[in-house]
N, C-alpha and C positions, 0 to 999 in steps of 0.2 A: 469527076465522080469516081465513086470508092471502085462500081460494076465497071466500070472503064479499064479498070488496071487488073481484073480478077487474075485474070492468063497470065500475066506479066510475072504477077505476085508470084502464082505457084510456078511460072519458072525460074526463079529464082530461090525459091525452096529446093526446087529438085537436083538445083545445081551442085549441090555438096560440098558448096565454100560461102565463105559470110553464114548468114544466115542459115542457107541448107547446110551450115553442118554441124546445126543443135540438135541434141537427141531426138527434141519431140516435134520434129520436120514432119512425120508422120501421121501423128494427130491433126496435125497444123494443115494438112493438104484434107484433111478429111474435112475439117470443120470448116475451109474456106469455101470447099466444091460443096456443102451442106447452104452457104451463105448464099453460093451464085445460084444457088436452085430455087431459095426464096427471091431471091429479087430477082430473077428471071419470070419470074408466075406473076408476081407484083407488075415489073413492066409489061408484062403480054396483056395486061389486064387495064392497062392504060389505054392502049391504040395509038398513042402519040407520045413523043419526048419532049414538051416544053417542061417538064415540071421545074428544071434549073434556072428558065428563065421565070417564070412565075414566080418562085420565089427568091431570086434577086430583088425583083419590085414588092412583092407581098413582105417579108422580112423587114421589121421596124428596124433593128440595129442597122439594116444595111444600105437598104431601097435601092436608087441609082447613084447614093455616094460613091461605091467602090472606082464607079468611071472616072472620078477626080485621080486618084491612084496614078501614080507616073506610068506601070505597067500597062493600063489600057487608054494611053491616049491616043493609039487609032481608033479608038472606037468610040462612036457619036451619041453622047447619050440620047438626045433626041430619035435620030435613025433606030435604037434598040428599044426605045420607050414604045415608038410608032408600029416598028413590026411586031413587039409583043400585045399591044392592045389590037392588031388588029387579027394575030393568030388566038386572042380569048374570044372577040366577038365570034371567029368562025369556027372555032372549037367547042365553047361553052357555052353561047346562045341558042 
């Protein structure tokens, strides 16, 4: 997720090579700490983080196909089917 890498981002703006060192680095640190301010209020407003897993399953183009993917063949679609239904019943009921 985008909120994952916010830090990252703008230290790599502040760096003053690649990227940090396009003019508008400055605007670009503004508008990104402006980004993490909304989705920090957003998540707080949550209580919880499944929302990535919800909608890996809820998403029609994607549902549990993505687990076919050579990249997550440790992971059991079953075993992630199971703990997501069973984190909406105790979340959402």
């Amino acid at each position: 997720m985008v909120y994952n890498h916010i830090d990252g981002i703008k230290n790599k703006l502040r760096s003053g090579s690649g990227v940090g060192a396009l003019p508008c680095v400055q605007f670009m640190l503004i508008v990104i700490e402006q980004i993490k301010t909304v989705l920090s209020k957003y998540y707080e407003k949550m209580g919880f983080s499944t929302i990535y897993e919800d909608a890996m399953i809820l998403n029609p183009c994607v549902k549990l196909n993505i687990f076919d993917e050579e990249t997550w063949k440790d992971t059991s679609t079953k075993d992630y089917f199971s703990t997501c239904c069973k984190c909406f019943i105790e979340q959402y009921s």
